[in-house]
C-alpha positions in Angstrom: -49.9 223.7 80.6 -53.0 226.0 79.2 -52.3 228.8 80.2 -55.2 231.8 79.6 -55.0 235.9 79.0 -52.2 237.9 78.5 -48.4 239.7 79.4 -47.6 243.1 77.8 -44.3 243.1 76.7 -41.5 243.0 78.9 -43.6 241.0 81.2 -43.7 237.6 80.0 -41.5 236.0 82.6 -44.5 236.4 85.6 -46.1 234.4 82.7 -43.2 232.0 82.8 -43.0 232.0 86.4 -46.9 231.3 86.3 -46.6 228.1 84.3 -43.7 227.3 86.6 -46.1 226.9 89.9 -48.3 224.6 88.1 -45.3 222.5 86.4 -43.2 222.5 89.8 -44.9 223.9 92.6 -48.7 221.7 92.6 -50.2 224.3 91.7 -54.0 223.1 90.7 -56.0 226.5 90.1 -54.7 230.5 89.9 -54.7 233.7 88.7 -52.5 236.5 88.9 -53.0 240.0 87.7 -50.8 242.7 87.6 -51.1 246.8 87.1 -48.5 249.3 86.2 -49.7 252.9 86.4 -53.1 252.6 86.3 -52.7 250.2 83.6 -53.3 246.5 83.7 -49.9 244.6 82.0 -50.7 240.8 83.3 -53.9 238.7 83.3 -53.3 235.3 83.5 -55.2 232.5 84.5 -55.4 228.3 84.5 -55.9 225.5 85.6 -59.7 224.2 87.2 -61.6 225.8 88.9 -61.7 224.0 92.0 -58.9 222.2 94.0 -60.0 219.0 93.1 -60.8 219.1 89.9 -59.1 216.6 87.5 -58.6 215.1 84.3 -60.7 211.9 83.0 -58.8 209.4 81.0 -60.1 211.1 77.9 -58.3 214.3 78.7 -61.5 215.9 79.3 -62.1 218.3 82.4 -64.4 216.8 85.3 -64.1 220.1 86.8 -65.1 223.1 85.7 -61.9 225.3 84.1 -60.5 228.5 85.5 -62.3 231.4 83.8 -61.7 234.8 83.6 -63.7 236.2 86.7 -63.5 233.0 88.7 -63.1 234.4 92.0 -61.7 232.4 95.4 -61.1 233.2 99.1 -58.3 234.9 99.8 -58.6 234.6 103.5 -56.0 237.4 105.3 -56.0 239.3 102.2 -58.6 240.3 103.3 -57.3 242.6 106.0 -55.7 244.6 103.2 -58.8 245.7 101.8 -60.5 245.9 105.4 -58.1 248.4 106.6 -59.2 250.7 103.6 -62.5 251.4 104.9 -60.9 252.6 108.5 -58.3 254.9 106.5 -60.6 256.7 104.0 -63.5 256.9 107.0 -60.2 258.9 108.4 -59.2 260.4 105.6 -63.2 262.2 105.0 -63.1 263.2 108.8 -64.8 260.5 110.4 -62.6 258.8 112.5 -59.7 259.6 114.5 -56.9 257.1 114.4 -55.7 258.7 117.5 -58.8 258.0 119.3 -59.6 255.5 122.0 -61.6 253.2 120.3 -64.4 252.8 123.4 -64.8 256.8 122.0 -67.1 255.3 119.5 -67.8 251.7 121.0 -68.7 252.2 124.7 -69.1 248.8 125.7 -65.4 247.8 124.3 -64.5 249.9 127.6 -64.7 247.1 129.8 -62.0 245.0 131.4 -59.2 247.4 131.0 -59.3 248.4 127.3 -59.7 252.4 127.5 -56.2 253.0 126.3 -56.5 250.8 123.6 -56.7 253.5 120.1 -58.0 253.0 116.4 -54.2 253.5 115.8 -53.3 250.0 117.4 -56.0 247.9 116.2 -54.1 248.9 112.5 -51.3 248.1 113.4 -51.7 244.8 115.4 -50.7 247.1 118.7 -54.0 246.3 120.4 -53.6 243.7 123.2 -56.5 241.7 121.7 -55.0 238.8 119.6 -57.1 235.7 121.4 -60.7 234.9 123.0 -60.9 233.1 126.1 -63.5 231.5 125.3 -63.3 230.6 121.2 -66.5 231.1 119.2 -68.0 228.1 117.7 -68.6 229.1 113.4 -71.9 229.5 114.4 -71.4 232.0 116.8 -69.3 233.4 114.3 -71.0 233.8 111.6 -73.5 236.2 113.6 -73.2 239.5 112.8 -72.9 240.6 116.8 -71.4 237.5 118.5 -67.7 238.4 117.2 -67.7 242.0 118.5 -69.4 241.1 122.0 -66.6 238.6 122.4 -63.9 241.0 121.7 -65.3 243.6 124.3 -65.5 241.3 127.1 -61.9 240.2 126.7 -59.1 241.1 129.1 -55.8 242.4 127.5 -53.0 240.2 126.8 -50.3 243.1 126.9 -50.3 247.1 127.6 -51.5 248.2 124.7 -49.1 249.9 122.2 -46.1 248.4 124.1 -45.8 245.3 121.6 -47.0 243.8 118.5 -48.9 240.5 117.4 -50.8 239.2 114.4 -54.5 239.9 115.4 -55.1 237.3 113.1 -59.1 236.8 113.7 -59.6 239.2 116.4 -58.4 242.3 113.8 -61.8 242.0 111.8 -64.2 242.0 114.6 -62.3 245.0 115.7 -62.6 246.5 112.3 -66.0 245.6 111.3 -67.5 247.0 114.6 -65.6 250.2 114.3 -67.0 250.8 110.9 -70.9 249.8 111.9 -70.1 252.5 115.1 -69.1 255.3 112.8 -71.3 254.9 109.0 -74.2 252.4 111.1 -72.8 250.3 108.1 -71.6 246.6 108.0 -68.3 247.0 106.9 -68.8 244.2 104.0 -71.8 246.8 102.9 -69.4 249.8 103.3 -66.7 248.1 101.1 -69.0 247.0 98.3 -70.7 250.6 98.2 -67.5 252.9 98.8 -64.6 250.8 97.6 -65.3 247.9 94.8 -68.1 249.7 93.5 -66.5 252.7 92.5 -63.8 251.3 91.0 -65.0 248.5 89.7 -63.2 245.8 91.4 -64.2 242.5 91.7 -64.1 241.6 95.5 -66.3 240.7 98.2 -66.2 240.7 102.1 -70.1 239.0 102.4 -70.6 237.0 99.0 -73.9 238.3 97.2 -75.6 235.3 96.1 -75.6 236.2 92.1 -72.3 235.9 92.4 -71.7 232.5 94.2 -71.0 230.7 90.7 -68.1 232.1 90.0 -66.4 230.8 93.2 -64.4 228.1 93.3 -63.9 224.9 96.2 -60.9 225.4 97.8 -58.8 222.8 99.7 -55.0 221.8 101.0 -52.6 221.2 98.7 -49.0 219.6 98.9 -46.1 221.4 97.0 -44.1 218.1 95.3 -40.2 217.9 96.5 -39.2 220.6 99.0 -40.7 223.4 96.4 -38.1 224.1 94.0 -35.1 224.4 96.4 -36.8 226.9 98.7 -37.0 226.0 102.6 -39.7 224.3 103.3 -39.3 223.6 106.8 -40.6 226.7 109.1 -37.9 227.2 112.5 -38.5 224.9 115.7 -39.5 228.0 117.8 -42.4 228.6 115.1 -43.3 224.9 114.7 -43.5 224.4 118.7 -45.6 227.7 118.9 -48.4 226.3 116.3 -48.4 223.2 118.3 -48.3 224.6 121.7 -52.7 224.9 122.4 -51.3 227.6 124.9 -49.1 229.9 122.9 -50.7 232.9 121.6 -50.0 231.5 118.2 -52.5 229.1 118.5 -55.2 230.4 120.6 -55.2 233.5 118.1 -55.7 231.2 115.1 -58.7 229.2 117.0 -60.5 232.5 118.0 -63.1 230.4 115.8 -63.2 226.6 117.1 -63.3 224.7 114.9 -62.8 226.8 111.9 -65.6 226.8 109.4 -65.7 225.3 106.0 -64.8 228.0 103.7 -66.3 226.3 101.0 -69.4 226.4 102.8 -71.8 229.2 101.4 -72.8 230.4 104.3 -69.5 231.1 105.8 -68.4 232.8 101.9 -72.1 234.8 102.6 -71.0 236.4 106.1 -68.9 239.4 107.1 -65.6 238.3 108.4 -63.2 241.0 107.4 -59.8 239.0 108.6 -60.3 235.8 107.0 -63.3 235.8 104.4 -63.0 237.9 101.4 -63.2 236.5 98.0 -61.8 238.3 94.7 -60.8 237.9 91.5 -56.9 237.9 90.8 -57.5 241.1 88.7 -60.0 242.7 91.5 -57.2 242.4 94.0 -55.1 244.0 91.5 -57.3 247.1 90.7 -58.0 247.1 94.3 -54.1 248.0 95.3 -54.0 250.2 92.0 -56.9 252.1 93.1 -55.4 253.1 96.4 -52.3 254.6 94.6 -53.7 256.1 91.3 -56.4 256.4 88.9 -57.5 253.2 87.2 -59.8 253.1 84.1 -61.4 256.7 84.9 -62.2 256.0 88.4 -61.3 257.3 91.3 -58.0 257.2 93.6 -58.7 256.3 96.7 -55.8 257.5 99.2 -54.6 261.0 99.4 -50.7 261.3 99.3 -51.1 261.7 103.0 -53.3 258.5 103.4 -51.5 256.9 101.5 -48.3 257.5 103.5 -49.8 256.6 107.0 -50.4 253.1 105.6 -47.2 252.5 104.6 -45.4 254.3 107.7 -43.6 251.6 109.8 -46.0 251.2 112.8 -45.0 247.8 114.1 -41.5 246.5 113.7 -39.7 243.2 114.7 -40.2 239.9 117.0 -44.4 239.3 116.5 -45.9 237.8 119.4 -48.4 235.6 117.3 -46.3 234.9 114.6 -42.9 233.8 116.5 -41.1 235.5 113.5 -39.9 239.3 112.3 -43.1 241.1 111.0 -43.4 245.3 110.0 -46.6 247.0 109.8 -48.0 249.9 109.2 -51.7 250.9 109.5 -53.3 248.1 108.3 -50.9 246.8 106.0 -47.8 244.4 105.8 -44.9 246.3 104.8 -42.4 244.8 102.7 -39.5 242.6 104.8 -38.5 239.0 105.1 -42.2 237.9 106.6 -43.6 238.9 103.2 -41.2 240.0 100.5 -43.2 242.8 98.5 -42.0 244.0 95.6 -39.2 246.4 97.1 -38.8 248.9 100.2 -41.7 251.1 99.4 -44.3 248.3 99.0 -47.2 247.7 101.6 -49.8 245.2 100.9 -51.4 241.6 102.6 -50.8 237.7 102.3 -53.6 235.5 102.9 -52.8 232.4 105.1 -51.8 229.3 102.2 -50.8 231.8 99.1 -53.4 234.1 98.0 -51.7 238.3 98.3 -51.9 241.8 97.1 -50.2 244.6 97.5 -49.1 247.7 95.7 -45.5 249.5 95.3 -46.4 253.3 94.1 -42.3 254.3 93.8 -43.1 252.0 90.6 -46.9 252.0 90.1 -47.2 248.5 90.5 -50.0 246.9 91.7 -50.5 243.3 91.9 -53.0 240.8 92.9 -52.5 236.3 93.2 -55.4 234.1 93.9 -55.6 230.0 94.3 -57.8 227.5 94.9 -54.6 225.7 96.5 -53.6 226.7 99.8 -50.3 225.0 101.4 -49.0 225.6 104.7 -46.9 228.8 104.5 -48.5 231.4 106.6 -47.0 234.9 104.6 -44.6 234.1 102.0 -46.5 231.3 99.5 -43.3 230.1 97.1 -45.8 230.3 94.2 -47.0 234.1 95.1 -43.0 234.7 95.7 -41.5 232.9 92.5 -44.1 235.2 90.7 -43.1 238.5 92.7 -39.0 237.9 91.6 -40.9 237.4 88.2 -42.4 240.6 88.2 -39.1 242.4 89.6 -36.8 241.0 87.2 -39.3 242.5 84.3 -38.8 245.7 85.8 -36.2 248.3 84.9 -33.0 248.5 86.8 
């Protein structure tokens, strides 16, 4: 396996555990990235470029190669970079977290939602996870459609009282929030106040100069049961995603049916739940930038910031996700859903193996990307092998 970039020293078994997803785990394109202190200590990358790329007879690539800067969709790794824009639109005075959130979009009012707070849509807290009526992907791809929807629904539960992955329904929430407080889309606000300053390479609304470096994503099938880990989710989660009237799946089909993520005008819209693309190193210096000072830019979280996001909000049995999730505003917090790096570590999966996350107790920041996505929902066995990589490399 060619295998591109480089491990500082210490570090080279995330580069063995790297080669190990293509070898074992059908892994066809990826790149993983990895900060330490504000400086970066992985940046690999291989295989093609898109999913189904292959070899001719001759050996020779049919499909274009992995490159540094070849970006992909991360899908709900994108809510980790989302959720930045609420906190530091906080953290300057802007927004209060502890704030209905009809305060600042009247019409969301309606049907019962006054007691629903800024504080809950963070945290997955808000009652909202479904539509009634699903959005077709053209309806969701306009700018408006996704935020009138969500303001005509009716609450599933008291909001506050319980927890459930807003797993579509989070980034219209989000989005309008942000446009309500700056008059900003929040793919605009996150280009101009969070990637542009420092410098990371990650989109929620693709520019077109920058389509090229995007690869075609697709399903892929690990080979065997993936290296001994279980590969088989639990009945009660199986039954919910094939239940069409469990809040599982009416949360996942807020869009029916789902786009073509491959599709460049689904890449060119703003859906900040589901369609943010990034380099395996912009995820990286994304997470890094929220807990230190990367390259001379700036830090983006304040110590106190940075502790809300990572202060256990939601805890336990998710209504959507039929298994044991923590969050805290915004972020995945590290437990058996999605093992982080250790305790301290807060950060987001993207549905089929993409994730970032950060873990300031060590200053590690870390970012994975594929063109391969399988069927785990938060806890990819490629992203993990290379996480127990990364741990092992660090000191005791």
């Amino acid at each position: 396996m060619d295998v591109n970039g480089t491990v500082a020293e210490g570090f080279e078994p995330v580069r063995e555990a790297f080669v190990r997803n293509f070898e074992v785990l059908g892994e066809r394109g990826a790149a993983v990235a990895v900060y330490r202190d504000g400086r970066r200590v992985v940046d690999l990358w291989a295989g093609t470029k898109d999913v189904d790329g292959t070899k001719d007879v001759d050996g020779t690539a049919d499909s274009a190669p992995w490159e540094r800067g070849t970006a992909q969709i991360v899908r709900s790794a994108t809510k980790g970079v989302a959720a930045a824009a609420l906190l530091l639109l906080h953290q300057r005075g802007l927004l209060d977290l502890d704030a209905p959130v009809g305060e600042y979009w009247p019409e969301f009012k309606a049907v019962g939602k006054e007691r629903v707070l800024v504080r809950h849509v963070l945290s997955h807290r808000a009652g909202l996870p479904v539509l009634d009526r699903p959005l077709t992907p053209d309806e969701a791809l306009d700018p408006l459609r996704g935020a009138e929807a969500v303001a005509r629904q009716a609450l599933v539960w008291e909001p506050g009282t319980d927890h459930g992955y807003h797993a579509l329904t989070y980034g219209w929430l989000l989005g309008e929030l942000v446009w309500r407080v700056t008059g900003r889309g929040v793919g605009d606000w996150i280009a101009e106040e969070i990637a542009g300053p420092v410098g990371a390479d990650l989109w929620v609304g693709l520019p077109a100069a920058e389509a090229g470096r995007v690869g075609r994503s697709g399903r892929v099938e690990a080979p065997g049961n993936a290296g001994g880990l279980r590969s088989r989710p639990k009945r009660s989660v199986t039954e919910a995603y094939d239940d069409p009237a469990s809040l599982t799946r009416r949360a996942f089909a807020a869009i029916t049916p789902f786009p073509d993520q491959n599709d460049p005008a689904y890449r060119a819209a703003s859906l900040p739940a589901t369609n943010g693309i990034a380099t395996a190193e912009g995820l990286a210096r994304f997470y890094a930038s929220l807990v230190g000072e990367v390259g001379g830019g700036p830090r983006l979280f304040t110590p106190g910031t940075l502790a809300a996001a990572r202060a256990e909000e939601s805890a336990g049995p998710d209504r959507v996700l039929v298994i044991n999730t923590r969050f805290g505003l915004g972020y995945m917090l590290h437990g058996s859903a999605s093992p982080f790096l250790d305790a301290g570590s807060f950060g987001h999966p993207g549905r089929g193996g993409s994730l970032g996350f950060a873990d300031p107790e060590s200053g590690i920041a870390f970012g994975y990307v594929t063109n391969g996505f399988s069927k785990t929902v938060t806890a990819d066995p490629r992203a993990q092998g290379l996480v127990r990589a990364l741990r092992a490399a660090l000191p005791a």
